[in-house]
MISE-137232 format. One record per residue: x, y, z of N, C-alpha, C in turn; residue in three letters. Coordinates in nm, 2 decimals, decimal comma, padded with zeros to 4 digits. Layout:
! MISE-137232
X  Y  Z  X  Y  Z  X  Y  Z  ALA
...
This chain:
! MISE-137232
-02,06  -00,49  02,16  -02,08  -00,59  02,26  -01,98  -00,71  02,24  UNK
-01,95  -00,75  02,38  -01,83  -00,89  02,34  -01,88  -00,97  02,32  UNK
-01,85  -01,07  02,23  -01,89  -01,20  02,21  -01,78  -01,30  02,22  UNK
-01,79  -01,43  02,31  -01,65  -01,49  02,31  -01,63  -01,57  02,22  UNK
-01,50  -01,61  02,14  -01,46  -01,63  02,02  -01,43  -01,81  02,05  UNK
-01,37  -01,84  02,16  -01,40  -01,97  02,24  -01,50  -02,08  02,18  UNK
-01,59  -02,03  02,22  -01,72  -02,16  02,14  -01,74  -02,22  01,98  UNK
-01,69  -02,07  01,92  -01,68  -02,10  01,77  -01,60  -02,25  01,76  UNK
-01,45  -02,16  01,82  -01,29  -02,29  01,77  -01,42  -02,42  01,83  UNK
-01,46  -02,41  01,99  -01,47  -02,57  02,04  -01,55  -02,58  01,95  UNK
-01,65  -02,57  01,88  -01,72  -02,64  01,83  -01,70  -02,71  01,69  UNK
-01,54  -02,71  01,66  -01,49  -02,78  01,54  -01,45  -02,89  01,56  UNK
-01,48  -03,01  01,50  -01,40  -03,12  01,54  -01,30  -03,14  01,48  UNK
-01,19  -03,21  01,53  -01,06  -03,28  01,52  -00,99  -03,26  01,39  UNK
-01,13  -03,37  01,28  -01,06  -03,39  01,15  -01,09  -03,26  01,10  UNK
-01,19  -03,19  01,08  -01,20  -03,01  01,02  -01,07  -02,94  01,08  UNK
-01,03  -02,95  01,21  -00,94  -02,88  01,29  -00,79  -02,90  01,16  UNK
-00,79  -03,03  01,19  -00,65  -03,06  01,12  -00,66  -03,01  00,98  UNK
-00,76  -03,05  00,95  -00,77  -03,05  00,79  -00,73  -02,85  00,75  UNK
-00,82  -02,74  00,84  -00,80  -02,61  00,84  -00,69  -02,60  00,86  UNK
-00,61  -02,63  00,97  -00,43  -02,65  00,98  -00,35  -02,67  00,89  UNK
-00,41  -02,77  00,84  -00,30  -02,81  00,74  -00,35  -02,75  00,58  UNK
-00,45  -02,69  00,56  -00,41  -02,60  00,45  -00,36  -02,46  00,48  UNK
-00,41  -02,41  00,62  -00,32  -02,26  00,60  -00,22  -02,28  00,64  UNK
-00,14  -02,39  00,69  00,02  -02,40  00,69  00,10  -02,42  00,53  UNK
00,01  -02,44  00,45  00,04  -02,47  00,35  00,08  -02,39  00,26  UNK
-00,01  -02,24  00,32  00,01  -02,10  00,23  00,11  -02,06  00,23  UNK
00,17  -01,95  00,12  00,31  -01,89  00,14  00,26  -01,79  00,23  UNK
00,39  -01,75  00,33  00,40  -01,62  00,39  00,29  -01,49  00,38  UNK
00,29  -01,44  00,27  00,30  -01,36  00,22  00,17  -01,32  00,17  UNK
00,10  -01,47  00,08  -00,07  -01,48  00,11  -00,12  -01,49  00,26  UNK
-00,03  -01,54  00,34  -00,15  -01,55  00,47  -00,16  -01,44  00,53  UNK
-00,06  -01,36  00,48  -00,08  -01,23  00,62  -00,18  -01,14  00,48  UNK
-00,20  -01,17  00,38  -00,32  -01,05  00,32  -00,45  -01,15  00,34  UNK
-00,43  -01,27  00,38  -00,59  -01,38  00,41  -00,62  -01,33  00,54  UNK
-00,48  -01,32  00,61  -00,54  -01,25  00,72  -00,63  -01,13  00,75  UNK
-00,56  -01,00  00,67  -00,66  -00,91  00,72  -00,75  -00,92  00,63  UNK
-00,77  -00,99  00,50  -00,88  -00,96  00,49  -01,01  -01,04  00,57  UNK
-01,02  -01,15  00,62  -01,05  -01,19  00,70  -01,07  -01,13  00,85  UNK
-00,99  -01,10  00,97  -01,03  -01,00  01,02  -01,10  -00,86  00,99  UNK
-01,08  -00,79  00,90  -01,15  -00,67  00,82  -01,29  -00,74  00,81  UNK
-01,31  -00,83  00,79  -01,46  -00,90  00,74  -01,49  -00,96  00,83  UNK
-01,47  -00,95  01,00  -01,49  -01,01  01,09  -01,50  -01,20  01,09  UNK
-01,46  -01,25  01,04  -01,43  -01,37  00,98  -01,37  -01,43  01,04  UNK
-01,43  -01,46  01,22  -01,38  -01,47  01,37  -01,27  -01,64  01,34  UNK
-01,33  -01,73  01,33  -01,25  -01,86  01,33  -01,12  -01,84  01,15  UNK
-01,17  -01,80  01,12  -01,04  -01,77  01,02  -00,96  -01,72  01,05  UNK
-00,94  -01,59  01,05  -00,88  -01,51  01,11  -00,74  -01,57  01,20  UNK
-00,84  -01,64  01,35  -00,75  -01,71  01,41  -00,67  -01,81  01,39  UNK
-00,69  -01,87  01,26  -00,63  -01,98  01,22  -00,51  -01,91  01,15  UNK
-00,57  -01,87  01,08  -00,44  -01,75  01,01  -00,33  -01,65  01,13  UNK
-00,38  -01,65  01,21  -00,27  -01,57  01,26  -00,20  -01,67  01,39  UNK
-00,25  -01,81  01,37  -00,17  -01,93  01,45  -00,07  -01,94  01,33  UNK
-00,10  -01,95  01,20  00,01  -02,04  01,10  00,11  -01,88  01,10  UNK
00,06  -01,75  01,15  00,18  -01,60  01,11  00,25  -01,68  01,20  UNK
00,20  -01,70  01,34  00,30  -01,69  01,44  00,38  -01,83  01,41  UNK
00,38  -01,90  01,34  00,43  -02,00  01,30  00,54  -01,98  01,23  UNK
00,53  -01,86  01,16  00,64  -01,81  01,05  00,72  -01,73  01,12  UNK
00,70  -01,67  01,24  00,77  -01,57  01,31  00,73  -01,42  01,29  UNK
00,63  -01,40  01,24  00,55  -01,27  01,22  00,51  -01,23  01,32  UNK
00,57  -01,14  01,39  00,51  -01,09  01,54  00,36  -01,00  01,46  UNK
00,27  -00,98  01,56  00,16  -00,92  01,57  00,15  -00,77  01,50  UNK
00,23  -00,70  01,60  00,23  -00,59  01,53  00,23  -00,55  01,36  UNK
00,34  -00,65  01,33  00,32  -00,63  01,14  00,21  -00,71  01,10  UNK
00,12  -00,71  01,16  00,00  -00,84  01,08  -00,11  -00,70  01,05  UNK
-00,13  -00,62  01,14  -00,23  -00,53  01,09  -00,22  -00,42  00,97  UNK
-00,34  -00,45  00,91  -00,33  -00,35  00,83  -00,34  -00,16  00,86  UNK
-00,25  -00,10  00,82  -00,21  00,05  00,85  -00,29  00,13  00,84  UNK
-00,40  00,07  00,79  -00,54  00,19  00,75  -00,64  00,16  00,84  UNK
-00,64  00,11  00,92  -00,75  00,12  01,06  -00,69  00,16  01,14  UNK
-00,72  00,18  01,26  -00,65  00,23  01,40  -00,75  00,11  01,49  UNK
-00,66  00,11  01,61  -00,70  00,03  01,68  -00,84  00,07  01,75  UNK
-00,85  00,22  01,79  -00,99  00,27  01,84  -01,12  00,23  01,79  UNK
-01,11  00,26  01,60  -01,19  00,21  01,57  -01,30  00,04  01,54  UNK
-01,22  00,00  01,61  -01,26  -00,17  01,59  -01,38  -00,18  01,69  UNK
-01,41  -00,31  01,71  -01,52  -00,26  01,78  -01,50  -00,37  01,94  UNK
-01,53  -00,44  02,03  -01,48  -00,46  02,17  -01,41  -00,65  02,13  UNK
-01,56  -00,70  02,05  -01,49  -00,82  01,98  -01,34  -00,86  01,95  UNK
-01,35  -00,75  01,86  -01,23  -00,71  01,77  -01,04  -00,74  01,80  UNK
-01,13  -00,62  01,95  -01,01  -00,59  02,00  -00,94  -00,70  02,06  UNK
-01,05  -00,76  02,20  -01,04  -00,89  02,21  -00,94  -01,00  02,13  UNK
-00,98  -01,04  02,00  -00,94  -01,11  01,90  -00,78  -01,08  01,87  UNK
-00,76  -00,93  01,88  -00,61  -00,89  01,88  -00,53  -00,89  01,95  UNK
-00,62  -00,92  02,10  -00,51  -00,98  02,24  -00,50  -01,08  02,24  UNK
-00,59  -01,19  02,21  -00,55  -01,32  02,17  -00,44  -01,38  02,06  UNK
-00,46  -01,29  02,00  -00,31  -01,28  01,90  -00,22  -01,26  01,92  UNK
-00,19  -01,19  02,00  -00,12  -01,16  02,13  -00,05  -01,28  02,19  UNK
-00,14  -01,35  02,25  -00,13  -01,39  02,34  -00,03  -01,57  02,26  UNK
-00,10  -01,55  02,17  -00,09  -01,68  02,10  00,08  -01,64  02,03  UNK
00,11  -01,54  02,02  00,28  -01,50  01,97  00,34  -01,55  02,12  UNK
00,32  -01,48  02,22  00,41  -01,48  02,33  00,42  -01,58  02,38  UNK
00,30  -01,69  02,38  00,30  -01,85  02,42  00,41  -01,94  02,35  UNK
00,40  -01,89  02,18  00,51  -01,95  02,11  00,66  -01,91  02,14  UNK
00,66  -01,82  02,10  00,79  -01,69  02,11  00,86  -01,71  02,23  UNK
00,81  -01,69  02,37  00,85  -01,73  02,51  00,80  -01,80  02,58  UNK
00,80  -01,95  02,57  00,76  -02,05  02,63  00,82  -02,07  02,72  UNK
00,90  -01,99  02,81  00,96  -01,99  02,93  00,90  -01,93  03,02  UNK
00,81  -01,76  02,95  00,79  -01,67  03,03  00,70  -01,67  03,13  UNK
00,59  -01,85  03,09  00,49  -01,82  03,19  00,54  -01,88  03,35  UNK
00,69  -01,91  03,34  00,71  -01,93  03,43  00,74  -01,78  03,55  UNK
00,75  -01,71  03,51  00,77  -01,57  03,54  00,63  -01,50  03,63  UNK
00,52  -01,59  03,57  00,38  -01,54  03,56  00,33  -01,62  03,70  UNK
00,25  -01,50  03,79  00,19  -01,60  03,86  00,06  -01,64  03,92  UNK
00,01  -01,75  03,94  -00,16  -01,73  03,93  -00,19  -01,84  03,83  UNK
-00,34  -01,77  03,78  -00,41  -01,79  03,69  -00,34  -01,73  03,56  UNK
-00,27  -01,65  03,56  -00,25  -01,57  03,43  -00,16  -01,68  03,33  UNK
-00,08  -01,75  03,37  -00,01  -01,83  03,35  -00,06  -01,92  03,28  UNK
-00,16  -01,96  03,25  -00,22  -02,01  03,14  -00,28  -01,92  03,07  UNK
-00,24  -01,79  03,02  -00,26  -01,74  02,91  -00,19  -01,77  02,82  UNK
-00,05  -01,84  02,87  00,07  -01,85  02,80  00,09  -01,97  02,77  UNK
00,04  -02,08  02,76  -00,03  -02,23  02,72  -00,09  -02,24  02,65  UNK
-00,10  -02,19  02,54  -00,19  -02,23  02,42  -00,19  -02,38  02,33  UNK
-00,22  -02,45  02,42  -00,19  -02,60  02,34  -00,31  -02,64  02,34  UNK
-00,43  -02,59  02,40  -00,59  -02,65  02,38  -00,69  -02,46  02,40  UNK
-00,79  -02,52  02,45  -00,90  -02,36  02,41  -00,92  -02,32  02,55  UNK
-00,82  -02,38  02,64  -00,89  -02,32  02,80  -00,75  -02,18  02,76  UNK
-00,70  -02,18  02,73  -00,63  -02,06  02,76  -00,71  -01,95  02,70  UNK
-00,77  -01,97  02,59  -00,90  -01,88  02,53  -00,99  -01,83  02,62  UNK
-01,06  -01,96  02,71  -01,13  -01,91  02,74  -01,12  -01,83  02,87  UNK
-00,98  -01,84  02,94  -00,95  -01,74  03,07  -00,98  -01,66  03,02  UNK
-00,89  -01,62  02,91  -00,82  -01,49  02,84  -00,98  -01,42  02,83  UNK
-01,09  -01,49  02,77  -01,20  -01,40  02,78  -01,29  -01,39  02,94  UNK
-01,27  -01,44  02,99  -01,30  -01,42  03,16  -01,26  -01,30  03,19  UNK
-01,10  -01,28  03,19  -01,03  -01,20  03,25  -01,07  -01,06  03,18  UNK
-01,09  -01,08  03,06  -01,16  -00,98  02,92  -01,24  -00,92  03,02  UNK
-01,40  -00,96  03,03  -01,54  -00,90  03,02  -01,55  -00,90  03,19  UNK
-01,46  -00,97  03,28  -01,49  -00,93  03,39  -01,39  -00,88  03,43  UNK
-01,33  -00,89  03,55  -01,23  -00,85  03,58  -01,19  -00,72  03,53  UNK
-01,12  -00,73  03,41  -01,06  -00,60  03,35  -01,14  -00,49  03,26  UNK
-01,26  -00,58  03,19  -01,35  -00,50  03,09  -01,27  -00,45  03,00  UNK
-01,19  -00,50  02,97  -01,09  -00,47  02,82  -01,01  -00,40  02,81  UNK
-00,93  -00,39  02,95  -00,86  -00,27  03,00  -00,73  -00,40  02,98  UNK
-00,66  -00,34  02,85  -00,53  -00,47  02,88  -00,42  -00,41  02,95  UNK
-00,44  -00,30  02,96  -00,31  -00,26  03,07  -00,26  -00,39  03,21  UNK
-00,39  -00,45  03,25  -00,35  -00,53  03,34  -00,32  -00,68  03,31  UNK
-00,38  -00,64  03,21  -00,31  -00,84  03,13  -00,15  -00,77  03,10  UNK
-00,11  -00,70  03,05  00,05  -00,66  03,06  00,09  -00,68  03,22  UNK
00,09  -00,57  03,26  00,08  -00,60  03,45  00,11  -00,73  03,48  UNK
-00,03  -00,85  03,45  -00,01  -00,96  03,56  00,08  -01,04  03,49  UNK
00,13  -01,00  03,30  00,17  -01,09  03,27  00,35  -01,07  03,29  UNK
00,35  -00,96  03,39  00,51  -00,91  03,34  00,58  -00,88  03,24  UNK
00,51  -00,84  03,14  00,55  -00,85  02,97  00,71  -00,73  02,99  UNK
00,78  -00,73  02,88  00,87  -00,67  02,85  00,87  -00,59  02,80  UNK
00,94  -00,43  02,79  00,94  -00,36  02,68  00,93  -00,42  02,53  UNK
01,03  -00,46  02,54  01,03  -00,56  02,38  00,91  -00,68  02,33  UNK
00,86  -00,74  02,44  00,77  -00,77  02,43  00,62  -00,70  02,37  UNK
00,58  -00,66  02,41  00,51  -00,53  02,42  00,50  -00,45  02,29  UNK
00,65  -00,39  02,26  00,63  -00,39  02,13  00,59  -00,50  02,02  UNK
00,65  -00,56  02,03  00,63  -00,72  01,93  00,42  -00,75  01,99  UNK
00,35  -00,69  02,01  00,22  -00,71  02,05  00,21  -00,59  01,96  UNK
00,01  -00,60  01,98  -00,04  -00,53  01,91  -00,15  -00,45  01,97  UNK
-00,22  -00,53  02,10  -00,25  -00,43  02,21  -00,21  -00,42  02,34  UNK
-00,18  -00,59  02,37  -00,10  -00,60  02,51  00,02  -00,51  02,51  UNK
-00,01  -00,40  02,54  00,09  -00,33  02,60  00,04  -00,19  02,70  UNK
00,15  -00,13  02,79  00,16  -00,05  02,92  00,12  00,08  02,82  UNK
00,03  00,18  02,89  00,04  00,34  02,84  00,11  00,40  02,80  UNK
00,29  00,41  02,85  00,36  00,43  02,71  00,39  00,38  02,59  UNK
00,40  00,26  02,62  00,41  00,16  02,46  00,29  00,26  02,40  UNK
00,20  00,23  02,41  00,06  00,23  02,38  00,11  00,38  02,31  UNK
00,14  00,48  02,37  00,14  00,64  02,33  00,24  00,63  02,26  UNK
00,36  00,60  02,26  00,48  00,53  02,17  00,43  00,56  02,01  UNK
00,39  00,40  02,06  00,36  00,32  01,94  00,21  00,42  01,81  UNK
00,14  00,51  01,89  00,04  00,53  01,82  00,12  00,73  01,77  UNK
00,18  00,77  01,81  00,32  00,85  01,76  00,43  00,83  01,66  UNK
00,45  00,66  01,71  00,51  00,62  01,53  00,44  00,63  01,46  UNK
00,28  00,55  01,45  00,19  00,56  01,35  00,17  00,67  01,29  UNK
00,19  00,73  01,35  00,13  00,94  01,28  00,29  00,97  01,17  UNK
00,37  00,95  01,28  00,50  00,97  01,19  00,55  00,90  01,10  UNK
00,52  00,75  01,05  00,57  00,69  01,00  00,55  00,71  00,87  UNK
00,37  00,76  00,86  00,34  00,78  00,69  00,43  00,88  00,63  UNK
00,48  01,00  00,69  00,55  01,12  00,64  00,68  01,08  00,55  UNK
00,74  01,00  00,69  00,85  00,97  00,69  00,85  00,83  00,56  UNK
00,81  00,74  00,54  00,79  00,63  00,41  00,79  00,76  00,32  UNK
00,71  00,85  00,33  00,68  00,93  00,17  00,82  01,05  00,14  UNK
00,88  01,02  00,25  00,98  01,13  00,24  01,12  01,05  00,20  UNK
01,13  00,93  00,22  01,20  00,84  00,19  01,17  00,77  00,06  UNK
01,08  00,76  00,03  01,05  00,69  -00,11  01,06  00,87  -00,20  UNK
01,04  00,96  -00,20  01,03  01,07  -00,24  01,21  01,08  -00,36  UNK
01,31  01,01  -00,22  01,42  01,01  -00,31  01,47  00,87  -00,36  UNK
01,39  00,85  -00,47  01,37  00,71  -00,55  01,43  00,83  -00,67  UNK
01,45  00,91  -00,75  01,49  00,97  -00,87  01,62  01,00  -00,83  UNK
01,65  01,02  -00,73  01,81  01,06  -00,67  01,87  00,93  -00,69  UNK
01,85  00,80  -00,61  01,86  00,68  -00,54  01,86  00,61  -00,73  UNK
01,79  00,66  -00,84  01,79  00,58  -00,94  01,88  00,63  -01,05  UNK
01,98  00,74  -00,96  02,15  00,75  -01,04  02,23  00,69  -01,05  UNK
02,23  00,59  -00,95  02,32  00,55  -00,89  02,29  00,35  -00,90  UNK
02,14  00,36  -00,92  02,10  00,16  -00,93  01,98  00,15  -01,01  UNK
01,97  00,02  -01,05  01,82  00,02  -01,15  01,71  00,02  -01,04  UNK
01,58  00,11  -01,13  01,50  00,16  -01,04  01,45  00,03  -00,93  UNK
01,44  -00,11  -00,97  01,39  -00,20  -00,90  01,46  -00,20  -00,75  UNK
01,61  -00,20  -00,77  01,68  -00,23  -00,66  01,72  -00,08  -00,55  UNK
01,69  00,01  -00,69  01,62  00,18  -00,60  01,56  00,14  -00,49  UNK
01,41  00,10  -00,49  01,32  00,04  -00,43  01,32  -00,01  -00,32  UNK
01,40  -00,16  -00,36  01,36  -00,24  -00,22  01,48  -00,16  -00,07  UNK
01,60  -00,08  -00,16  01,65  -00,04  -00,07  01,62  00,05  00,03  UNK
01,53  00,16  -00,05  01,45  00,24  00,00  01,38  00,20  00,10  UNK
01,31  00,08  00,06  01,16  00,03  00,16  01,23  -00,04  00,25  UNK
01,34  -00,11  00,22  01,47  -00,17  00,35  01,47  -00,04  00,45  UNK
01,54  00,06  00,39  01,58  00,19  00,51  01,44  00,20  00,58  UNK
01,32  00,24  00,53  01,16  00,26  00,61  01,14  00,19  00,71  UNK
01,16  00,02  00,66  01,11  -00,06  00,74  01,22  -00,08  00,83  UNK
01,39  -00,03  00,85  01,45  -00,06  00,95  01,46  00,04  01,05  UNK
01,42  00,19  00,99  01,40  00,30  01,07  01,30  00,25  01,19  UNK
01,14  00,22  01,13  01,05  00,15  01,19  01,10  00,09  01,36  UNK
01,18  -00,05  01,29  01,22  -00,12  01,36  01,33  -00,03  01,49  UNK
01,38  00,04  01,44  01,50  00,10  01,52  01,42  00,23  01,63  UNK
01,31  00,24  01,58  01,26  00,30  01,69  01,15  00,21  01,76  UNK
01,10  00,12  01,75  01,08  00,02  01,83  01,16  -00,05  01,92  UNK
01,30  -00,07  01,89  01,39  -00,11  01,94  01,47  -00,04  02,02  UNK
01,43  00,10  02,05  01,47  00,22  02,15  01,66  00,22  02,08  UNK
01,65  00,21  01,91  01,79  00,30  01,87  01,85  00,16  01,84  UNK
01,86  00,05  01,90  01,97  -00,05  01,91  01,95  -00,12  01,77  UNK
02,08  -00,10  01,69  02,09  -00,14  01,54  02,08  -00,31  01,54  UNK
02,13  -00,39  01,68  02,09  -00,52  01,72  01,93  -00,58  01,71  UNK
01,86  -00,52  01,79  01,71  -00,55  01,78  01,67  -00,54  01,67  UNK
01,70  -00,37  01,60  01,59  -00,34  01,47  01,64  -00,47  01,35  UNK
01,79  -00,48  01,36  01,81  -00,61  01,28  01,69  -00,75  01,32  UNK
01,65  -00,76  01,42  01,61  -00,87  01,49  01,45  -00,86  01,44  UNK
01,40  -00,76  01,47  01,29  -00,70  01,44  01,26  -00,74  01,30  UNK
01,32  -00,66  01,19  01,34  -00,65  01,01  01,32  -00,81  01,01  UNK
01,38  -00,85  01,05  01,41  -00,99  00,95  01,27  -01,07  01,05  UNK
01,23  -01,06  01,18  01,06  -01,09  01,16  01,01  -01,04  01,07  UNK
00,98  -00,92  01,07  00,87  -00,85  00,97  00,86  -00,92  00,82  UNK
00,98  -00,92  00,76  01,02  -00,94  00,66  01,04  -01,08  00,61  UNK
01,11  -01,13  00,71  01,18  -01,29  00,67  01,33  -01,28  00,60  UNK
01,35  -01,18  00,60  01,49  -01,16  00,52  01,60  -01,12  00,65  UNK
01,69  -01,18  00,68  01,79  -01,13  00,79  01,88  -01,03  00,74  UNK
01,93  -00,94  00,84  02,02  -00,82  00,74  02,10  -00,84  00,91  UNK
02,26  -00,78  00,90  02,34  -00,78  00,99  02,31  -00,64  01,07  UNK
02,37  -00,67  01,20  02,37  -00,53  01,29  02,43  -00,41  01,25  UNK
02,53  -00,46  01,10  02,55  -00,32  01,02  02,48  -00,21  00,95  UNK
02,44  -00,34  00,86  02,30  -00,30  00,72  02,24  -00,21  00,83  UNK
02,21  -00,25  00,94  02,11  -00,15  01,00  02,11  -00,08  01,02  UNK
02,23  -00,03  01,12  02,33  00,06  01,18  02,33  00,19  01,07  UNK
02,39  00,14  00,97  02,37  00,21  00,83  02,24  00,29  00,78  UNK
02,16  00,19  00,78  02,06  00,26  00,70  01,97  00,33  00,78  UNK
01,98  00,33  00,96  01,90  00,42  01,02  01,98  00,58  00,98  UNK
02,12  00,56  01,03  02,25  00,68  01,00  02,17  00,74  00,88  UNK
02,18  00,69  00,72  02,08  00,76  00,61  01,96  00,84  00,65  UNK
01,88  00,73  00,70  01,76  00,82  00,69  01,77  00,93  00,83  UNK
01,80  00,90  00,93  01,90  01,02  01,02  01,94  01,16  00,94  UNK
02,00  01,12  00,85  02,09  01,23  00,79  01,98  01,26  00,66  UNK
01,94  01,22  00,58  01,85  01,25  00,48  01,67  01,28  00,48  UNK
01,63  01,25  00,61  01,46  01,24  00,61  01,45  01,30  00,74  UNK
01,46  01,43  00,72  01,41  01,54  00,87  01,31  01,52  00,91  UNK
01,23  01,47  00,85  01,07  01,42  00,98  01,10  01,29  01,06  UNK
01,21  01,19  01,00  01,26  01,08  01,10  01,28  01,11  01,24  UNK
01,32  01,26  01,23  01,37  01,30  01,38  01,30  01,32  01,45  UNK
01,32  01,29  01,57  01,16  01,37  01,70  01,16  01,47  01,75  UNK
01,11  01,54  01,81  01,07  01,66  01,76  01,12  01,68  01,97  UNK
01,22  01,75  01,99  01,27  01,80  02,12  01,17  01,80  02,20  UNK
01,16  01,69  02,32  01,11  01,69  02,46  00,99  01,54  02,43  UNK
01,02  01,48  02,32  00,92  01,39  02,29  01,01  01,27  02,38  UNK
00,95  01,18  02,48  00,98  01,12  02,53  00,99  00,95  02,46  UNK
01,07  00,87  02,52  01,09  00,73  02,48  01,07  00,65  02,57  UNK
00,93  00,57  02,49  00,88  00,54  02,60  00,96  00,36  02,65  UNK
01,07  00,35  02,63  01,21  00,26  02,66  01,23  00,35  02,83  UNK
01,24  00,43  02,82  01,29  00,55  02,89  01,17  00,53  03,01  UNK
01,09  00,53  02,96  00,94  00,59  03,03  00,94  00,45  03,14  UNK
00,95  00,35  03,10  00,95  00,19  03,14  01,05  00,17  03,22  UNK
01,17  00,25  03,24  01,27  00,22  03,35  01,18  00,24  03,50  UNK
């Protein structure tokens, strides 16, 4: 059953408000996004949100904030809710241009500077759409790239895409880390490693980015915080290309870049 998340935030005053601000801005990186899920994992509605205002602060799109061992089915209507607001709260930051694009009411979804944009966002939720975010993508005009960079706002292909990477990605990390003994002839095992998990996490990116060694660069260094050039990338998709046969897609599997024209 939905519950709206709205009343919680309003009912904090000012100095609590700031004071909650200004210590999870205070965290490193790196603790907030594991305060995060463990806090959403434990339904830990006003935390949660506070934590994933200070990710979007750091440039942590949505998508890398969840953890890989749930699926989004499983959550429960709340939940989900809570992860379009996360949503919603990247794209307000990220493209503060876009709601000009937007027209209507939807357009203050993309205003997040007080709680009325919350509380459309759950109007539009439990009536209107009943949790169907295909049309909060729709009215919001979102972008392929957009879309990706979300975590539910997105169209039926993203959506099929995106949950096709998830199946393939585990294989593929373990087929890639698999040659760490090869990879440790040649460097000490630490720097084995992070190269390894570099190639994973920019393959990742390069197929979110429908191939372009531009974006997945763009991508990596959200996820990560670390910027790498349109080469590094270029490169290290080519590797695992040529070294990790489950990287490849499997003949007639569609892209859903392709699907979106």
């Amino acid at each position: 059953m939905f519950a709206p998340l709205s009343p919680l935030l309003g009912a904090i005053d000012c100095s609590t408000l700031d004071r909650i601000r200004s210590n999870v801005a205070a965290t490193p990186r790196e603790r907030l996004l594991l305060n995060f899920r463990a806090a959403f994992t434990l339904r830990e509605r006003r935390k949660a949100f506070f934590l994933s205002e200070a990710l979007t602060a750091h440039g942590i799109p949505p998508c890398f904030r969840r953890d890989e061992r749930y699926r989004l089915g499983e959550l429960d209507e709340s939940q989900r809710f809570d992860l379009s607001a996360y949503d919603l709260q990247w794209l307000a930051m990220r493209y503060p241009d876009h709601a000009e694009q937007v027209r209507g009411g939807y357009a203050s979804l993309l205003q997040a500077d007080d709680w009325r944009w919350l509380a459309s966002a759950e109007y539009y939720w439990s009536s209107s759409h009943q949790g169907a975010t295909w049309k909060t993508v729709k009215q919001l005009a979102l972008t392929v790239d957009q879309q990706w960079e979300c975590n539910v706002l997105r169209s039926q292909p993203i959506k099929l895409a995106a949950q096709g990477l998830d199946r393939r990605r585990v294989n593929v990390r373990k087929a890639i880390m698999d040659e760490l003994p090869k990879a440790m002839q040649r460097r000490h095992e630490g720097d084995a490693r992070m190269t390894l998990e570099r190639r994973y996490r920019v393959w990742v990116c390069s197929e979110m980015a429908g191939k372009s060694p531009t974006m997945a660069a763009r991508l990596y260094g959200l996820w990560t915080g670390n910027k790498i050039s349109r080469s590094v990338a270029d490169r290290d998709v080519e590797w695992v290309r040529r070294h990790i046969p489950e990287s490849r897609k499997r003949r007639g599997t569609n892209d859903a870049r392709n699907d979106m024209q």
